[in-house]
N, C-alpha and C positions, 0 to 999 in steps of 0.2 A: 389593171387587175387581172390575174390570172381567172382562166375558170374553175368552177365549183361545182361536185357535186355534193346532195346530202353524207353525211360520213355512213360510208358502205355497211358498218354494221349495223348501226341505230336502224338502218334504211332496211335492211334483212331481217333485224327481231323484230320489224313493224310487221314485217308480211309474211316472214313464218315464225312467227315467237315460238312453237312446239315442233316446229322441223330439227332433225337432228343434225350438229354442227362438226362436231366431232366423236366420234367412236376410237376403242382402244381395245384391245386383243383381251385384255380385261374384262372386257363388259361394260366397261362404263360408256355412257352416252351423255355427252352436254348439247344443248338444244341452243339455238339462236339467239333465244332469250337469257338463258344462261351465261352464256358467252358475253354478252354484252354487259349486262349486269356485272358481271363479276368483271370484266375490263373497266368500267368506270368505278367500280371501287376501289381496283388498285391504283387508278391513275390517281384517285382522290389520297390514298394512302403515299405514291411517289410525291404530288406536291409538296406532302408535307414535310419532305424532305426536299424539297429546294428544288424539284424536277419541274421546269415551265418548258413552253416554249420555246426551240432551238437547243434545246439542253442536247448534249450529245453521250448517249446513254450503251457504255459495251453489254452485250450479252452473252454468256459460257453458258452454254445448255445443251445437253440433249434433249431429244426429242419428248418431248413430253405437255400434257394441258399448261400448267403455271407457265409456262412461257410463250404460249401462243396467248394468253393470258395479259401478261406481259409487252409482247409485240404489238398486239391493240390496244392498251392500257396508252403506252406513247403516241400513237394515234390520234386518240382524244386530247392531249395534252400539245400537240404540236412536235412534240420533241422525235429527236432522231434516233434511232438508233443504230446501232454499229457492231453485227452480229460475227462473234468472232469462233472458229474452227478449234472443237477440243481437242483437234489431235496434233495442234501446233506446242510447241515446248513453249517454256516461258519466254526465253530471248525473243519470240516469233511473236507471241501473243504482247510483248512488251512492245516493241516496235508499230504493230498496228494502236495499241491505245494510243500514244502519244502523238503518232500519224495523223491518228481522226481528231485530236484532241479530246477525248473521252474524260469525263469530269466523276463520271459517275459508274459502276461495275457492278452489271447485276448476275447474279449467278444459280444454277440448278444449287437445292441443298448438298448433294452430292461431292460436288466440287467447288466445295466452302472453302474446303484446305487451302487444294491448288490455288485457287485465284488470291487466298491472303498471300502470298508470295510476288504477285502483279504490282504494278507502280500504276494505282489509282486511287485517288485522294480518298475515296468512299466505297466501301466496298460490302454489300448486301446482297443474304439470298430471297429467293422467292419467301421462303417463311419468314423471315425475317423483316417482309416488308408488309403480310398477311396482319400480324400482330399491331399493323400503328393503328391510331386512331385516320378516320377520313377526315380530309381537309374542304372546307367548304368551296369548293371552287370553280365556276363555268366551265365545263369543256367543250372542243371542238363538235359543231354542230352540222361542219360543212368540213369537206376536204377540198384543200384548193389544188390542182393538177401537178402543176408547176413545182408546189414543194417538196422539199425533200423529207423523203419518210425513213430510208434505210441505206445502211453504206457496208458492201461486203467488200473485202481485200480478194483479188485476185494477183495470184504470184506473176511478176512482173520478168520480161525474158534478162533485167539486168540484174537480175537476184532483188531487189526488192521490190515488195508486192505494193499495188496499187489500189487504193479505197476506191469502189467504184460507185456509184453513187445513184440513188435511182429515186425519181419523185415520185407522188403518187400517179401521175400521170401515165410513168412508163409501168408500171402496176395495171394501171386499167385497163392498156392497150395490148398490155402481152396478154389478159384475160381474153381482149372480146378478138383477138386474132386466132388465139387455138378455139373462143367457141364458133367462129365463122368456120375454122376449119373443120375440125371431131365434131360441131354439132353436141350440142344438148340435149339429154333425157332426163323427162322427170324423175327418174329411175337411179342415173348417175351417183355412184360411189367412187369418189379418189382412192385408192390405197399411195399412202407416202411410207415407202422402207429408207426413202434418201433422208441427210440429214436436213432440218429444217434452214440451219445456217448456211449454209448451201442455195444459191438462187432457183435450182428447181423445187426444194423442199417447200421453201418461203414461199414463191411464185401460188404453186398450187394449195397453198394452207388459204392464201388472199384469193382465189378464181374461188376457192367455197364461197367464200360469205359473197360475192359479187353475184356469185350463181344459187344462191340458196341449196349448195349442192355439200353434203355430208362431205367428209375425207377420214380413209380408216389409219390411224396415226399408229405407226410401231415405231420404236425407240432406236431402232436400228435392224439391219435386215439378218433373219435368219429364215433360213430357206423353207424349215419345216414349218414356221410360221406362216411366211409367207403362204407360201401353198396350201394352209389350212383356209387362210384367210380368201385366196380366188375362189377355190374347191366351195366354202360354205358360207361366205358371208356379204353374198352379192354385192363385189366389187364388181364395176363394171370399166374404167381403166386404170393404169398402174405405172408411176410413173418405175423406169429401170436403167441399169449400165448395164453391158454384154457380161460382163461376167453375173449376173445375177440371172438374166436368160440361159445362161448355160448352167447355173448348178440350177433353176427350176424345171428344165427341158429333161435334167436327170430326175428329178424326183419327183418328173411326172411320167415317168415312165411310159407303159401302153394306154395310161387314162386318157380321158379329155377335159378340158377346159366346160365350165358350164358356160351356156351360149351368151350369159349375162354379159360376161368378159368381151370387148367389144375393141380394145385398144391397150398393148403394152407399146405404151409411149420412149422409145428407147434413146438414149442419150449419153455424153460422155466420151464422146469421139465414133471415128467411123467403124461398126460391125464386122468383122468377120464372115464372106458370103458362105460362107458354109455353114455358118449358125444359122443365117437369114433363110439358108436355102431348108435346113434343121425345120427351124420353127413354120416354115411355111404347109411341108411336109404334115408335119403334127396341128396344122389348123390352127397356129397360137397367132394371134391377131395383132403380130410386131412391126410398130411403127415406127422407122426409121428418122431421126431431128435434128436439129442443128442449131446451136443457140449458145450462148457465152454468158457469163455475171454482167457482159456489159449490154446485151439483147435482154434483159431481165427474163431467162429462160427460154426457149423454144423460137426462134424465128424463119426458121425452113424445116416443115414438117411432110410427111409423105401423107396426102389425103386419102381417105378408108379406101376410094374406086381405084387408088395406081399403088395402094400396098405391094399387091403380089406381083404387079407387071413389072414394076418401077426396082428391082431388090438392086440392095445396095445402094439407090439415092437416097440423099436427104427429105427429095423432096421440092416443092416449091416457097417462095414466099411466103407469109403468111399475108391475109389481106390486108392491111396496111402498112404491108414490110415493102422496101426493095434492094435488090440485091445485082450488085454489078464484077464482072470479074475485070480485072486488069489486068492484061495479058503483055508479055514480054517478045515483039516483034511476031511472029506466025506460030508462037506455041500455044496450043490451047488450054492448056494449065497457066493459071496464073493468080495473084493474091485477089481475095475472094472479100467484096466491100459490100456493106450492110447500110440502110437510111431508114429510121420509122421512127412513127410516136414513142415505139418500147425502149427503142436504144438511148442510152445514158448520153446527157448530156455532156459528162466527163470525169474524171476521174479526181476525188479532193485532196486540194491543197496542193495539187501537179500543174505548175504551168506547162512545163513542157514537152509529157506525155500526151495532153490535150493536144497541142499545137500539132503533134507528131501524129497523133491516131486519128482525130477527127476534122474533116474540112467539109465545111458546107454543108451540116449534118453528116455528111458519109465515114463510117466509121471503119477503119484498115484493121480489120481483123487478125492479120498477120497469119492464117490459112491458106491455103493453096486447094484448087477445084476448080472444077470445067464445069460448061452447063451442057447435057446436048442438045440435039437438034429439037426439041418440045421444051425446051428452057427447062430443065430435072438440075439439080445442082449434086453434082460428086464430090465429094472433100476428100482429096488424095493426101493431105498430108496435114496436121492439124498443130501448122506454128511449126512446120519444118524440124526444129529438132527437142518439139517437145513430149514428154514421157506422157502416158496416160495410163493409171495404173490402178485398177476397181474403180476408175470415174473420174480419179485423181488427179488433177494437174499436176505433173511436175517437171520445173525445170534445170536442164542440166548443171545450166550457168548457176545459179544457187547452188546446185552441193559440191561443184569446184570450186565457188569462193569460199565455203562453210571448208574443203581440204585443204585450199592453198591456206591458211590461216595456220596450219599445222606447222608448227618450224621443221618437222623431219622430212615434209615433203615440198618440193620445188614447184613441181604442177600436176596438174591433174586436168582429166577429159573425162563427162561422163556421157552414156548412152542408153536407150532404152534396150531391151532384150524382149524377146519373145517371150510370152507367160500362159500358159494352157489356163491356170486360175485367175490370171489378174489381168489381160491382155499384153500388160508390159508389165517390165521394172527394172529399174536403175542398174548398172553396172561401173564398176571406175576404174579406171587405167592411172597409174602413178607414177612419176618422176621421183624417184628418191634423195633428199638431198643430204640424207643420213640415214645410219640403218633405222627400221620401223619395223613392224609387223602388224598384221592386218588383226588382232587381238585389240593393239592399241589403237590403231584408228580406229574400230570399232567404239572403243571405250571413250573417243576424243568426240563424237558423232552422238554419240546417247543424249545427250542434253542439249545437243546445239541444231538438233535436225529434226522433226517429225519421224514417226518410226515408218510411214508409208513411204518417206523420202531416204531411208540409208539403203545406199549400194545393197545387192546381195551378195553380190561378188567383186573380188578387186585384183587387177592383173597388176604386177609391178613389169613398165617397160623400162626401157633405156632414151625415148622419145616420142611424143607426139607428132601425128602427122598435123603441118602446118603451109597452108600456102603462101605465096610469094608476099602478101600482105602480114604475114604471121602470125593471120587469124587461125585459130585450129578447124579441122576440118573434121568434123566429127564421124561422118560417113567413111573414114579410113582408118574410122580403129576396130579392128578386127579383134573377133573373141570365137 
């Protein structure tokens, strides 16, 4: 028998039934009790449609209450869920349903349309599930560690992406590792501008109820929000990617931060030191992290006393993290391996990825970083030739397989570029194997690619540079 604890929210609206749970730029505030309540009367309304235990449940949502709603509702009931990225096309969002095995598609009212277009058997929005009658039914009174609660797709470097899998267990352990690190106050406000389907959105939606700690929920990040929301509505951290620190570093111009603000938690690949060096300058209290969908969020964070010393590390472990680099003969970069309760036992329905990523719990991140001489960990290079673009994984081998598909083109290399607004973004080099024009690839891309994911630019060469193995060498295409 695995272990158990009480189920985290029953456990939270016992002890602060009128603490607030969630807040929204709206005004609105749902309380603990709230929260809970309304999670078991949806999961009583999902039974009655056929939703138990193990059921493997997709979710299309933005940010918003009915799906956090939602999220806990499966909780109680056992069942999984399988939270899928809106800004994937269908082909993309099809491929992970049938991946995870998904039986059942729940969706924001919003995007009722969209997802009638998806290959799943049942397919209902949040209102749509408000309206059943409750099913009389026990729910989950315990949460056992070991199960699994949710499964995010992370893009995989062979073009398809990998359900990564995470129990409640690594849930609880990513919680009490960032609060051994940042520390707890009774005071404590999240602000979440990232998307919830996203491991750090989720992560810090589940560290509320574990912490009886409120989170201020926006639908997606805009800056003047943002900034209204640090400025007045005592948040006290914040979770962020660099390009978010950089349009709020402008639109906070000569003001300052109120002193409440204690921690922007920065994540999404490695900083820019001259932002770091930016926001240290202006007193913004940005903290450098390091963590993957498969570390269920944050597992090398920079602690509050080596913020400013420390610019540009990640940081250390977290307390029940560790972290080993494997290094290639006398160089001291080298691939950067991860072992804790947080990290994913593995990836579903992959034998093989498992066998190739994790050995012995240690999990090969496929990053690159040194540590120095006080054990600080640097991530010099995050998956070698991967794009990071507003936060965004992407990788190149997926939108050369999405062009070599094109009958006009023979091959294709892509790379990341420099981006003042986005840190990066895709570029593509082309083999022609007939005439084309960069109108029609555009046009062949619309549907088959996420829109964060199409080139911005595309060179047509006469060859790629390729080494003696005939692997391309992506570092020698020049723009």
């Amino acid at each position: 028998m695995s272990e158990t604890i009480p189920h985290w929210l029953t456990k939270q609206a016992d002890l602060s039934p009128n603490h607030p749970a969630i807040e929204m730029d709206d005004g609105t505030i749902i309380t603990f009790r709230d929260l809970k309540e309304s999670s078991q009367r949806f999961a009583r309304k999902l039974n009655q449609l056929g939703i138990r235990k193990g059921s493997h449940v997709g979710m299309l949502s933005v940010n918003q209450i009915p799906m956090l709603i939602a999220i806990h509702a499966l909780s109680y009931l056992g069942a999984v869920g399988v939270l899928l990225n809106t800004r994937l096309t269908n082909d993309e969002l099809n491929y992970q349903l049938e991946d995870a095995n998904v039986s059942f598609l729940l969706t924001a009212d919003l995007l009722k349309e969209q997802a009638s277009m998806l290959h799943s058997d049942v397919i209902r929005s949040f209102t749509d599930i408000e309206v059943l009658q409750e099913k009389d039914t026990v729910l989950e009174s315990e949460l056992h560690l070991d199960a699994v609660f949710t499964i995010i797709y992370t893009s995989g470097t062979t073009g398809f992406p990998k359900g990564v899998v995470h129990t409640y267990g690594n849930h609880w352990w990513s919680a009490m590792g960032s609060a051994l690190n940042l520390g707890l106050n009774k005071h404590d406000k999240w602000l979440i501008p990232l998307p919830i389907f996203h491991v750090s959105g989720l992560s810090t939606s589940i560290k509320s109820v574990i912490y009886g700690m409120p989170i201020y929920l926006l639908e997606k990040f805009d800056v003047k929000t943002v900034h209204h929301a640090l400025m007045q509505k005592q948040v006290t951290i914040a979770s962020v990617v660099t390009m978010m620190v950089q349009r709020l570093l402008d639109e906070l111009g000569e003001a300052s931060y109120p002193k409440e603000l204690r921690c922007m938690l920065l994540g999404g690949g490695p900083a820019p030191k001259a932002l770091l060096e930016r926001a240290k300058e202006r007193d913004v209290p940005v903290f450098q992290s390091y963590g993957m969908t498969e570390t269920a969020s944050q597992i090398v964070t920079l602690s509050p006393k080596d913020a400013l010393e420390k610019l540009g590390s990640a940081g250390k472990p977290l307390f029940p993290a560790q972290l080993k680099i494997e290094r290639q003969a006398d160089d001291s970069i080298g691939e950067i391996f991860v072992k804790g309760p947080m990290v994913t036992k593995g990836y579903y329905n992959n034998k093989n990825a498992n066998e190739k990523t994790i050995q012995e719990g240690w999990l090969a991140t496929g990053d690159l970083g040194y540590l120095d001489e006080q054990g600080y960990l640097y991530v010099v290079d995050r998956r070698k030739d991967l794009i990071i673009s507003g936060g965004e994984n992407i990788y190149p081998s997926e939108i050369e397989g999405v062009l070599s598909g094109m009958k006009q083109i023979k091959e294709a290399g892509v790379v990341g570029r420099e981006d003042e607004t986005w840190g990066q973004v895709p570029i593509a080099f082309i083999v022609k194997e007939m005439e084309v024009t960069v109108e029609e690839i555009k046009t062949y891309l619309l549907t088959r690619l996420a829109k964060y994911k199409q080139p911005k630019d595309f060179y047509f060469v006469e060859e790629l540079p390729r080494n003696a193995s005939n692997k391309l060498v992506r570092n020698k295409l020049i723009h």
